[in-house]
C-alpha positions as CSV (number, residue, x, y, z in Angstrom):
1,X,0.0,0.0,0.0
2,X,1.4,3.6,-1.0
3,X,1.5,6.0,1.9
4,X,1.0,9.2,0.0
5,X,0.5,13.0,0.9
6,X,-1.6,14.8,-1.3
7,X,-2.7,18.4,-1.9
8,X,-6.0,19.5,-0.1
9,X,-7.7,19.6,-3.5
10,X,-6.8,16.0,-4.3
11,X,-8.7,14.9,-1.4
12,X,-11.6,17.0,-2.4
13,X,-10.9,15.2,-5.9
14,X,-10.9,12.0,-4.6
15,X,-14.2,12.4,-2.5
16,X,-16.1,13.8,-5.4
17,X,-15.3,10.6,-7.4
18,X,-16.4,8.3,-4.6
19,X,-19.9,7.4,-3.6
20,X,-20.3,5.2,-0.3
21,X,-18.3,7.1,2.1
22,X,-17.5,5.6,5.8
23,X,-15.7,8.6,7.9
24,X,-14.4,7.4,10.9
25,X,-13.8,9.5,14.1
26,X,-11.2,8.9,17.2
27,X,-12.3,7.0,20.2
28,X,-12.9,9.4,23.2
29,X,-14.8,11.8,20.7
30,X,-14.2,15.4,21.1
31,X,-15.1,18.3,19.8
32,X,-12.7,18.6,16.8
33,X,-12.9,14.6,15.6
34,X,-17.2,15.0,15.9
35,X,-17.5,18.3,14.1
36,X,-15.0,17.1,11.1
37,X,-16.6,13.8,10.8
38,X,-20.0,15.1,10.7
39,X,-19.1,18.4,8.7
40,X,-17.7,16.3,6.2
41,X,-20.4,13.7,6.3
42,X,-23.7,16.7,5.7
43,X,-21.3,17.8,3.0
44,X,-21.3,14.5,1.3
45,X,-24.9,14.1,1.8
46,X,-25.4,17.4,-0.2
47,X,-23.3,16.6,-2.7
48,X,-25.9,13.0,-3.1
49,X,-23.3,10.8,-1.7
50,X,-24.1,7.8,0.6
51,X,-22.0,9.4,4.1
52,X,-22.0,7.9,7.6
53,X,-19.7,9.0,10.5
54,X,-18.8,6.2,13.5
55,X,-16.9,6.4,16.6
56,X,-16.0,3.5,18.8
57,X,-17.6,5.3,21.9
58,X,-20.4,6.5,22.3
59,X,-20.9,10.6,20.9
60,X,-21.6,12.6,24.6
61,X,-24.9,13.9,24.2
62,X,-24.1,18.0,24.8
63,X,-23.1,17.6,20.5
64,X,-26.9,16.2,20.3
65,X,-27.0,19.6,18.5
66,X,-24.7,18.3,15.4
67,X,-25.7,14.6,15.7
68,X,-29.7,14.7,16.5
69,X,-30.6,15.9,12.8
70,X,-28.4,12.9,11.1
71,X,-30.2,9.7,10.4
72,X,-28.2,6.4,9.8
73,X,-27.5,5.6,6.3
74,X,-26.8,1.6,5.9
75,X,-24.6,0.6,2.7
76,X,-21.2,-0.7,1.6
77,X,-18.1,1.5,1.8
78,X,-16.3,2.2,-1.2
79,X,-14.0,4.6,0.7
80,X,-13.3,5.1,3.8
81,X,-11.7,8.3,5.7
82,X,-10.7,9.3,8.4
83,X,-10.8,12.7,10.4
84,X,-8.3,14.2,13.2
85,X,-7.0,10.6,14.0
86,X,-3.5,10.6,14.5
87,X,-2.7,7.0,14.8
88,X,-4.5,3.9,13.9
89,X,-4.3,2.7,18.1
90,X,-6.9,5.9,18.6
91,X,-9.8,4.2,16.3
92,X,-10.6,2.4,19.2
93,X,-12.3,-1.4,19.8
94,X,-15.0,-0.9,17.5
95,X,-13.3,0.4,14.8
96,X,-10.0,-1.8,14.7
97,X,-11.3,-3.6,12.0
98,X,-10.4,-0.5,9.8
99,X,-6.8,0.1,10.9
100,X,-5.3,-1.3,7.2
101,X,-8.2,-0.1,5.4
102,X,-8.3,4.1,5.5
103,X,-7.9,5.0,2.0
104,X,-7.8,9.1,2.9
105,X,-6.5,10.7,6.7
106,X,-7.5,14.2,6.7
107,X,-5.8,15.2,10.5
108,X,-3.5,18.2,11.8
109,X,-1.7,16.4,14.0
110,X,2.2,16.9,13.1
111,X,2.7,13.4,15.0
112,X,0.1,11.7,12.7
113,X,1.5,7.8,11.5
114,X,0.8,8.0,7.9
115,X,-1.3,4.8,8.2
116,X,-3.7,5.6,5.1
117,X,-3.3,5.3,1.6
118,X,-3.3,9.1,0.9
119,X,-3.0,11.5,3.3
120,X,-3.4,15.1,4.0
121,X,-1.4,16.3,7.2
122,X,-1.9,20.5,8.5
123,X,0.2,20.5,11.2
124,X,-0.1,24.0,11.2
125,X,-4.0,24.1,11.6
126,X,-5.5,24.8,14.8
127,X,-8.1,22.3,14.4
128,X,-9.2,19.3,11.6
129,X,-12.3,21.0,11.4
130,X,-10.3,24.1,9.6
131,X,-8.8,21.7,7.4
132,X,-12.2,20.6,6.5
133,X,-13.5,24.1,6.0
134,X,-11.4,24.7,3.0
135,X,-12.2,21.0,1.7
136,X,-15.8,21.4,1.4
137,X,-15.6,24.3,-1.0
138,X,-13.0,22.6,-2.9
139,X,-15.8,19.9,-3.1
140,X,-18.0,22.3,-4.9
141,X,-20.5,22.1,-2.2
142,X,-21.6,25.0,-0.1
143,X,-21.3,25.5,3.9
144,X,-25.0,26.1,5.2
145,X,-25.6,26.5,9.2
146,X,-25.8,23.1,9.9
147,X,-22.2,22.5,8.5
148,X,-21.3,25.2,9.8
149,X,-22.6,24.3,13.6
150,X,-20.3,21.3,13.1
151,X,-17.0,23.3,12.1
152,X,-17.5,26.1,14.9
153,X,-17.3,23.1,17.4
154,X,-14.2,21.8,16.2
155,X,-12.5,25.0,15.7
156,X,-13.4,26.3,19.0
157,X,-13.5,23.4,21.3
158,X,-9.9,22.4,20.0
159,X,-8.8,25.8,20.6
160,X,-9.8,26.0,24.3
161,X,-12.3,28.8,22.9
162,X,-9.2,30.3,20.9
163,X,-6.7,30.5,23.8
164,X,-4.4,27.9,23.2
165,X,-1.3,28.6,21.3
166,X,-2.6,26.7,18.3
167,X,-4.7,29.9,17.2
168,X,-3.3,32.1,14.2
169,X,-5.0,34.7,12.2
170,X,-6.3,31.6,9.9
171,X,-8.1,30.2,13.0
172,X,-10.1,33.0,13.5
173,X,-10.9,34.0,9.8
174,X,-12.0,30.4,9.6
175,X,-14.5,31.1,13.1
176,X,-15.7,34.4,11.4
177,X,-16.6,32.2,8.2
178,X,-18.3,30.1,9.7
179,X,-20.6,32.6,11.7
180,X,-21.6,34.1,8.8
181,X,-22.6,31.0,7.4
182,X,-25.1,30.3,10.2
183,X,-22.8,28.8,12.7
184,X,-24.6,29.6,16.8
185,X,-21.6,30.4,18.0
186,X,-23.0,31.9,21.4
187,X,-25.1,28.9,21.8
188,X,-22.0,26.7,21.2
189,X,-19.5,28.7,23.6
190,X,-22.0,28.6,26.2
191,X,-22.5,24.8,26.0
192,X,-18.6,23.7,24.9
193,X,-17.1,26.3,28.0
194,X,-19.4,28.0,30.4
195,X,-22.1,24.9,31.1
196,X,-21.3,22.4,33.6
197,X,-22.9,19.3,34.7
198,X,-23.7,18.7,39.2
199,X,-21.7,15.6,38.5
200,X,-18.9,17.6,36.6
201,X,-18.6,19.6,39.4
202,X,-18.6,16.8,42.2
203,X,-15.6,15.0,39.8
204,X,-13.5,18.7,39.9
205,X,-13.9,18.8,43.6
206,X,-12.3,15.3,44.0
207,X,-9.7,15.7,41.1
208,X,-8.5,19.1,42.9
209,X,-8.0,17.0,46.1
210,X,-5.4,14.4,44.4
211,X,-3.5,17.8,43.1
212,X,0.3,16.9,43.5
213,X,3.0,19.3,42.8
214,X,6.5,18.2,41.8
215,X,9.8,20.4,40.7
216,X,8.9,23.3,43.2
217,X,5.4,23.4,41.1
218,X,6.9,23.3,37.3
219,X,5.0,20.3,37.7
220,X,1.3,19.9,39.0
221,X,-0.9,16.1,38.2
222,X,-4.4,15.7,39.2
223,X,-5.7,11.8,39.2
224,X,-8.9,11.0,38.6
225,X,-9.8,7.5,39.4
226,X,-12.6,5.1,38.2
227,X,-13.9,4.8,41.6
228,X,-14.6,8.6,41.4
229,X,-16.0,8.2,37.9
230,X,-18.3,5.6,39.7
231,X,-18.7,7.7,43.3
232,X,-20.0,10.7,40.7
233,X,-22.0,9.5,37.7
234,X,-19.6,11.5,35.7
235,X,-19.1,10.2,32.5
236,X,-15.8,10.5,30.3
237,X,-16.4,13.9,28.7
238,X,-17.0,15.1,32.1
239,X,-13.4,14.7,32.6
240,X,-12.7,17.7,29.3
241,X,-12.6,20.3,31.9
242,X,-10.1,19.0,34.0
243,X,-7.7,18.3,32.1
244,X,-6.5,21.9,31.7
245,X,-6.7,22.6,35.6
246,X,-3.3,21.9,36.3
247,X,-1.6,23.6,33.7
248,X,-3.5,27.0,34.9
249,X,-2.3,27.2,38.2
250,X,0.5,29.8,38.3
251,X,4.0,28.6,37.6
252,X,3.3,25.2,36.3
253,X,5.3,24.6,33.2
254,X,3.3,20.9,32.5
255,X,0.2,19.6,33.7
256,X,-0.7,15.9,33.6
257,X,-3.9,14.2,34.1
258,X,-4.3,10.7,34.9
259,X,-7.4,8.9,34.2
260,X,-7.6,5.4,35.4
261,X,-9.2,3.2,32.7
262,X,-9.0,-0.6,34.2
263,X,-6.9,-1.4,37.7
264,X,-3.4,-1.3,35.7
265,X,-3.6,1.1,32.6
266,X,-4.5,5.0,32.8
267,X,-5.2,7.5,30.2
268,X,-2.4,10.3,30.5
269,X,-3.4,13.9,29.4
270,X,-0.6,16.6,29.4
271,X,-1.0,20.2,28.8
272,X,2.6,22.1,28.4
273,X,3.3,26.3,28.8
274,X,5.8,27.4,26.5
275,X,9.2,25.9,26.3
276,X,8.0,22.2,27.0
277,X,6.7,19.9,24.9
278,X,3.9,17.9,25.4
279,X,3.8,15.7,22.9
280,X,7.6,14.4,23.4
281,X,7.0,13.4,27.0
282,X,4.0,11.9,25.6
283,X,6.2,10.2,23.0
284,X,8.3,8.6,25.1
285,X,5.2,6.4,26.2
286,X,3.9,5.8,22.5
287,X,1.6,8.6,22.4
288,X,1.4,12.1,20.6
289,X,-0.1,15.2,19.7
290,X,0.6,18.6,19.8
291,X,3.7,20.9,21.7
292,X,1.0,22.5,23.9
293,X,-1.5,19.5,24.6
294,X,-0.6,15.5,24.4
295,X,-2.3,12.2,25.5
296,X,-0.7,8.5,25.9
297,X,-2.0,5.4,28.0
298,X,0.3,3.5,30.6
299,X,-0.2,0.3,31.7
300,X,0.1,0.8,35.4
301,X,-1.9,1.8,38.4
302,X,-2.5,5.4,39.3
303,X,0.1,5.7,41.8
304,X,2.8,3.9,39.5
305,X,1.8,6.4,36.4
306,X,2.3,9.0,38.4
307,X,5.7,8.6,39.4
308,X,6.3,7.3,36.3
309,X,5.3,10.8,34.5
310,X,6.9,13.1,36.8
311,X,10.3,11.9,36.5
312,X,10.3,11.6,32.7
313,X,8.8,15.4,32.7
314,X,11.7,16.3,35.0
315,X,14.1,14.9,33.0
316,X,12.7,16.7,29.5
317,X,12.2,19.8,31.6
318,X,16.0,19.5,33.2
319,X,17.5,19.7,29.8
């Protein structure tokens, strides 16, 4: 299989040709991988192509505003693509069976594998959902609100409501776009940023307690652990939230969640100020992502990940 990158209207090509489209999103859905997948998906469907976006896990229901209007569409896939998925682990158990199969990777993640036949890599977009704003006109279809909705999600939720260091000039252009095209972008801040859940709340209180600080607080890790998942009723995108807590307190250079997955393995968030990278502490456990925001999964209990994480941060920080 050729493992090619090719230009943004090549992709648009390609699509245009096809006609049963499967788009796969990351397990652990966010903001970014649902508004792509779906984005991409209502553009298909306008264009009269047979479209279906799939996740391993379930979609949390504060998107219901993306997803609620899209009915199932049952058929064959001719091609399948996928959308901010940097590696084929993140495709999660439901959707392993597609790990040699992704004939077109549409991401932005400068760490991204190259595990499709044709890909199109951005590292410099903010978000895959502004990759996907300039493929849908290169499609020859047009952005109406509901598309719209979808790619105001993406670009803003993976923009920490454009503060992270990820947002250029492009970023917000593509934002502006998008609310003149219809996209609620009040209604979407409000829900993505400023709207929290009684059980969100009870798992932040318990998170905070766990707060450990390490390197005369260059270093600050929060656990959360299943039992609190369970002690709660939170469920997993209740944890969003969180995971930038530590890096905002004042002085910390990375912060690192852990969230216990199973009594051995944990799911390692790490949010880096400037002058650390997140992504290669992240590497150095066969994860990935971005300088300012990584993720990678340890086999090891809470306690054990944690000590494991602070002294490989204070060795990349000790440089």
């Amino acid at each position: 299989m050729s493992m090619e990158n090719i230009t943004l209207e090549k992709a648009a090509e390609m699509l245009i040709e096809q006609d049963n489209i499967l788009i796969l999103m990351h397990k652990s859905p966010d903001g970014d991988t649902i508004g792509s997948g779906y984005a991409l998906c209502l553009a298909l469907r306008k264009a009269g192509k047979k479209a279906q976006a799939i996740c391993s896990d379930p979609i949390p229901s504060k998107y219901g505003y993306i997803t609620d209007s899209i009915d199932d569409q049952s058929f064959e896939p001719d091609f399948i693509v996928s959308t901010d998925i940097a590696a084929p682990q993140l495709f999660g158990d439901k959707l392993s069976a597609y790990t040699e199969s992704v004939d077109l990777c549409i991401d932005h993640h400068g760490s991204n594998t190259r595990f499709a036949k044709y890909s199109y890599i951005e590292p410099s977009a903010a978000a895959c959902a502004q990759i996907i704003a300039k493929l849908i006109p290169l499609m020859g279809t047009e952005i109406d609100a509901p598309i719209a909705d979808a790619l105001f999600t993406g670009i803003s939720t993976d923009t920490g409501c454009f503060k992270f260091r990820n947002t250029t000039a492009e970023t917000y252009r593509a934002a502006a776009e998008m609310i003149e095209r219809g996209a609620r972008n009040y209604m979407i801040t409000t829900l993505m940023f400023d709207t929290k859940s009684r059980q969100q709340l009870e798992l932040e209180k318990r998170a905070i307690e766990t707060l450990d600080y390490r390197m005369d607080g260059k270093i600050a890790i929060i656990t959360i652990t299943t039992e609190m998942m369970a002690e709660t009723g939170a469920e997993e995108s209740d944890t969003d939230y969180i995971v930038s807590l530590p890096r905002q307190i004042e002085g910390v250079m990375a912060g690192v969640t852990i969230k216990q997955k199973g009594e051995k393995l944990c799911r390692i968030s790490v949010r880096a100020s400037d002058g650390v990278d997140a992504s290669e502490i992240c590497s150095l456990f066969g994860g990935g992502g971005h300088k300012g925001a990584a993720g990678c999964s340890i086999e090891a209990s809470p306690a054990e990940a944690k000590e494991m994480m602070a002294s490989a941060i204070e060795k990349v920080i000790g440089k």
